[in-house]
C-alpha positions as CSV (number, residue, x, y, z in Angstrom):
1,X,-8.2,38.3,-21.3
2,X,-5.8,36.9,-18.9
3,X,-5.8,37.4,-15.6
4,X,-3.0,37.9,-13.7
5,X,-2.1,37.0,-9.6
6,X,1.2,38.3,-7.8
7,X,2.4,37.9,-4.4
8,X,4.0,41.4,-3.2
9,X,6.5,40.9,-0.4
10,X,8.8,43.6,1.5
11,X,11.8,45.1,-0.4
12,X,14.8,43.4,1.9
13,X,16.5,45.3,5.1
14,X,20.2,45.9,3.9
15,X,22.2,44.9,6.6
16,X,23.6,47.9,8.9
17,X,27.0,49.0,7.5
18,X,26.4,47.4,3.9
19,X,25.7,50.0,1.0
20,X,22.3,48.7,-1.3
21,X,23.3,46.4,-4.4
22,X,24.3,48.5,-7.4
23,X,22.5,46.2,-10.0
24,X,19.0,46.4,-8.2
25,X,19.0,49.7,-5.8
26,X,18.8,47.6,-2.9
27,X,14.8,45.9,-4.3
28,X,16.9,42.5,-4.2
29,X,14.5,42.4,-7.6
30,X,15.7,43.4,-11.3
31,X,12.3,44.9,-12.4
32,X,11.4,42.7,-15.0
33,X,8.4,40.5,-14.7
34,X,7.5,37.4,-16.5
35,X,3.8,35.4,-16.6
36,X,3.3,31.9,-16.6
37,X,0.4,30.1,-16.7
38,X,-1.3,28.6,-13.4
39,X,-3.4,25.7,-15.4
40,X,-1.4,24.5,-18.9
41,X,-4.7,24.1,-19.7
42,X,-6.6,27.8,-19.2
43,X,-4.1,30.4,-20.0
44,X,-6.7,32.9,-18.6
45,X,-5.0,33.0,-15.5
46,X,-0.8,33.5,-14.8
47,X,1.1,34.0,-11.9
48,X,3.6,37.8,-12.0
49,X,7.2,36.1,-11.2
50,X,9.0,39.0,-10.4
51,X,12.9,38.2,-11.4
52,X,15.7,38.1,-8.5
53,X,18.7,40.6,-8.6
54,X,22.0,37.9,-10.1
55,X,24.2,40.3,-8.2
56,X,22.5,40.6,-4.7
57,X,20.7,37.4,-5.1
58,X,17.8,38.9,-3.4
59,X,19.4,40.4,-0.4
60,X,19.8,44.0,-1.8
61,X,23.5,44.5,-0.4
62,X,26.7,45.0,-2.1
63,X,28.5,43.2,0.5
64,X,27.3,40.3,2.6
65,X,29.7,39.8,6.0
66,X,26.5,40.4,7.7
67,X,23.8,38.8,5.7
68,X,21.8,36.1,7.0
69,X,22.2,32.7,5.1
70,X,18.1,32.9,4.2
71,X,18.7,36.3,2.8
72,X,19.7,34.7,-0.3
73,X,17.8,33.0,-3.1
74,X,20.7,30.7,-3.5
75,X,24.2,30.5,-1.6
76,X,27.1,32.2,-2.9
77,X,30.4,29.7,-3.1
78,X,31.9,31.0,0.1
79,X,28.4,31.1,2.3
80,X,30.9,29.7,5.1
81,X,32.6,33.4,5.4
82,X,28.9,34.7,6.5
83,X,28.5,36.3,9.9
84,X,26.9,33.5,11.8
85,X,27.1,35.8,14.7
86,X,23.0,35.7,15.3
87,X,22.9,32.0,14.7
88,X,22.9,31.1,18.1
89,X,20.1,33.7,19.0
90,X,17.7,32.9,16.5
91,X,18.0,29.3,17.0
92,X,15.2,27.5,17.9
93,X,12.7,30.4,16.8
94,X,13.1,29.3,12.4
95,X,9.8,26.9,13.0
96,X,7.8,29.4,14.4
97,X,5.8,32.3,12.3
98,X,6.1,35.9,14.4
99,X,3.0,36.5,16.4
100,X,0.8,33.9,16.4
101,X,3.3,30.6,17.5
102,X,2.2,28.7,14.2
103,X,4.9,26.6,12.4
104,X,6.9,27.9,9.4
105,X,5.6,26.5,6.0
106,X,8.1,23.5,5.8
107,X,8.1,23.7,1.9
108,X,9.8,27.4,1.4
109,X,10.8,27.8,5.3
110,X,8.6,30.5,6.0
111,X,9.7,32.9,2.8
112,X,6.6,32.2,0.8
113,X,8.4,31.6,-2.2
114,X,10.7,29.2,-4.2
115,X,13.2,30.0,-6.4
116,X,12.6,29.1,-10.1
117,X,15.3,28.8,-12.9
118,X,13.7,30.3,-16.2
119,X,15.3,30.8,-19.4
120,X,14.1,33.5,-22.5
121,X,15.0,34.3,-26.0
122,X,14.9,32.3,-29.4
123,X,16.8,30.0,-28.5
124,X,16.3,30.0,-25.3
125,X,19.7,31.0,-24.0
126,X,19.1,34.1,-21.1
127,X,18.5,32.9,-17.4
128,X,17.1,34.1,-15.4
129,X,15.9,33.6,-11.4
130,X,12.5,33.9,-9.9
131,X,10.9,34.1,-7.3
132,X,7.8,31.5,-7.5
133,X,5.2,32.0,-4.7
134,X,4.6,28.6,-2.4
135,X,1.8,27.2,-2.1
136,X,1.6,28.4,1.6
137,X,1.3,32.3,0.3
138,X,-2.3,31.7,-2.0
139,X,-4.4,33.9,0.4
140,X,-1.9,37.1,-0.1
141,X,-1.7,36.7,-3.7
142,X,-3.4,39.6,-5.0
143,X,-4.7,40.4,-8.9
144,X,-3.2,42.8,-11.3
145,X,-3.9,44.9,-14.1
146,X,-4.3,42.7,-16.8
147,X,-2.2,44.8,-19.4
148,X,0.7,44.6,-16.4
149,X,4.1,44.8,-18.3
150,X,5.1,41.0,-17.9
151,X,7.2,39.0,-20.7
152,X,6.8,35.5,-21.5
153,X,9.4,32.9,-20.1
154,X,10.4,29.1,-20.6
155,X,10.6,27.2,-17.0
156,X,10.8,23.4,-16.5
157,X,7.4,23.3,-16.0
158,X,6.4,25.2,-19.7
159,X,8.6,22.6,-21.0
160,X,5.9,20.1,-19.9
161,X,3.2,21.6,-21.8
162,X,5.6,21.8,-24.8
163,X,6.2,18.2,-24.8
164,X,2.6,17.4,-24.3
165,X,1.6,19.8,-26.9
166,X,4.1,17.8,-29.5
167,X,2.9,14.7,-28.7
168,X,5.9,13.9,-26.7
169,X,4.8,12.3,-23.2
170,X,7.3,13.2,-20.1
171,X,8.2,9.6,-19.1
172,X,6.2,8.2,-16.2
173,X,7.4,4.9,-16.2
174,X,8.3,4.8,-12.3
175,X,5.0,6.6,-11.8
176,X,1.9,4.6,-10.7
177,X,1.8,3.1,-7.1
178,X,-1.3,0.7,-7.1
179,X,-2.0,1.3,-3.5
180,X,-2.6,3.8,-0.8
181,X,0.6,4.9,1.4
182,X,0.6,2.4,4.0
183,X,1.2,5.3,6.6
184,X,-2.4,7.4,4.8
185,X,-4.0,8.6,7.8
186,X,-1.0,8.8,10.1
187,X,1.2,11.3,11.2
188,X,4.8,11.8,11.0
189,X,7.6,14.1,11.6
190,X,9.5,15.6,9.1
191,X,13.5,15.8,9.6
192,X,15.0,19.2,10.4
193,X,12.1,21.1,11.6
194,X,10.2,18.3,13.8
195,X,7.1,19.2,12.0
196,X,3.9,17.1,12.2
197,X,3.0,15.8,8.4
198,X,-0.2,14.2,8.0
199,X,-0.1,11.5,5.3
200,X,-2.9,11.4,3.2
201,X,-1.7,9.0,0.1
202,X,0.8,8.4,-2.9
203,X,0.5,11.9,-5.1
204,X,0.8,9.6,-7.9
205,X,-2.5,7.5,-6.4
206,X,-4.4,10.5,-5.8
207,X,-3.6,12.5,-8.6
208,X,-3.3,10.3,-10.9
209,X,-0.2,11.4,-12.6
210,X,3.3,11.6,-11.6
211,X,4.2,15.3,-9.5
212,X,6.5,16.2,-12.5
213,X,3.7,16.0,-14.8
214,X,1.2,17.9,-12.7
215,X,0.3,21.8,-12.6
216,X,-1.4,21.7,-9.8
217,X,-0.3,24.5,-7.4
218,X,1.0,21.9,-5.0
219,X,2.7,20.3,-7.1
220,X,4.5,23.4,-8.9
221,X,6.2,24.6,-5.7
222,X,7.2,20.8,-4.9
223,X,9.3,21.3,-8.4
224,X,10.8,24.6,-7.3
225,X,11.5,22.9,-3.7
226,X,12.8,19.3,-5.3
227,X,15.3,21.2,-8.3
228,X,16.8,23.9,-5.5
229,X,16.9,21.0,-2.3
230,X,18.6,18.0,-4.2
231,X,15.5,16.0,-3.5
232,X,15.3,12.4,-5.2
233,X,13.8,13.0,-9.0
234,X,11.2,9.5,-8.3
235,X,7.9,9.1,-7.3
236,X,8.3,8.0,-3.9
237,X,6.3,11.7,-3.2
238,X,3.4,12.2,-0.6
239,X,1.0,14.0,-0.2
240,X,-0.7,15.2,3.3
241,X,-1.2,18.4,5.2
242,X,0.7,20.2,7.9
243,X,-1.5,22.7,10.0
244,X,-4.6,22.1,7.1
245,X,-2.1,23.3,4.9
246,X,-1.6,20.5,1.5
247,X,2.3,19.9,0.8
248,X,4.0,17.3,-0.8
249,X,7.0,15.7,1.0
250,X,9.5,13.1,-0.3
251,X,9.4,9.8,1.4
252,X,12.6,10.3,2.5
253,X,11.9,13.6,4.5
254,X,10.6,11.5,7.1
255,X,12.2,11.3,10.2
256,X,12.0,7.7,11.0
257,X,13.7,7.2,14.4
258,X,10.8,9.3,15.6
259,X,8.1,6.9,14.1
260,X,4.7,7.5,13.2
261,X,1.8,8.0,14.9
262,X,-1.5,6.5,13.7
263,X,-4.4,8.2,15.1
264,X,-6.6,5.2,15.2
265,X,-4.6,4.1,17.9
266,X,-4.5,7.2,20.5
């Protein structure tokens, strides 16, 4: 029997003066559900993805003048006509959680999830968009019902255990740094958000294998964050912890102008 985890979240606050989305009701979700496996290797256990709304794209509006740029799972191609009118008000507050004063996860922003391109049918041919939790939301993940209506789905990630299963390696070739980060044990700040990042190693060293082999939670929402962000498709990925919290950076995140600070030395 399988068991199955999902991360519940909010329905979305259609903007004042915007009627809800006719293709979702306003849910900024479709209702269809698909399961994927946490561990290629266990298929006892599966992650719900619920499926974003293609019309909305999560915000639950028919219109969007008025909805915030993060409202969306991705950006429409005229995000430059949204009303930016509350940019300058909420400026300053995006790295900081509500209540407590603890910085925003700096993998999803704060949203707890990533989106996730998927793709269904025989071929494959249907896409379809989902909403993957980060690694940031495992404590409000919550089981199911195992008999949960969910359908089956094909993600960059099942393609790996495809591939594996045919005896077709991914290639690693770039993969395989012989030695610790030079910066393990230091921290750095991460452009953008001016977060603290404390380098542990080389994912690759630690792990073993290269993060686009790996289905290690961590690893899976660094392949949501690395297909939606443009990040670089090497190796040159860290991992290291920001506020206890593992996360897996690209070398290039790094702000270096504001250097690094190696504990040993304060």
């Amino acid at each position: 029997m399988t068991i199955l985890f999902h991360l519940p979240l909010p329905a979305p606050t259609v903007p004042e003066g915007a009627t809800p989305c006719g293709g979702c009701s306003g849910t900024g979700l479709t209702g269809v559900r698909f399961s994927m496996p946490i561990d290629a290797d266990d298929e006892t256990r599966a992650v719900l993805l619920d499926e974003i709304c293609p019309a909305c794209r999560g915000c639950g509006a028919s219109t969007h003048q008025h909805c915030p740029r993060e409202a969306h799972a991705w950006s429409f191609d005229h995000e430059d006509e949204f009303d930016d009118s509350d940019e300058d008000e909420d400026e300053g507050q995006g790295d900081e959680d509500e209540g407590d004063g603890a910085l925003a996860c700096p993998s999803c922003g704060g949203r707890g999830w990533w989106l996730m391109t998927g793709w269904s049918g025989e071929p494959p041919d249907t896409t379809h968009y989902l909403r993957t939790p980060c690694g940031c939301s495992e404590e409000r993940m919550v089981q199911v019902p195992a008999d949960t209506e969910a359908s089956t789905i094909t993600t960059t990630v099942a393609a790996q255990v495809a591939d594996w299963a045919a005896g077709t390696e991914p290639d690693t070739s770039t993969a395989g740094h012989q030695e610790r980060h030079p910066l393990a044990g230091s921290t750095v700040i991460l452009h953008g958000t001016g977060t603290e990042f404390e380098v542990e190693d080389w994912w690759d060293h630690l792990a073993g294998e290269s993060w686009q082999d790996s289905f290690n939670p961590v690893a899976i929402a660094y392949q949501a964050r690395a297909a939606t962000s443009g990040l670089p498709e090497d190796n040159e990925v860290i991992y290291g912890k920001v506020n206890h919290q593992g996360l897996l950076i690209h070398e290039s995140e790094i702000n270096w102008q504001r250097g690094a600070t190696d504990p040993s030395e304060t």
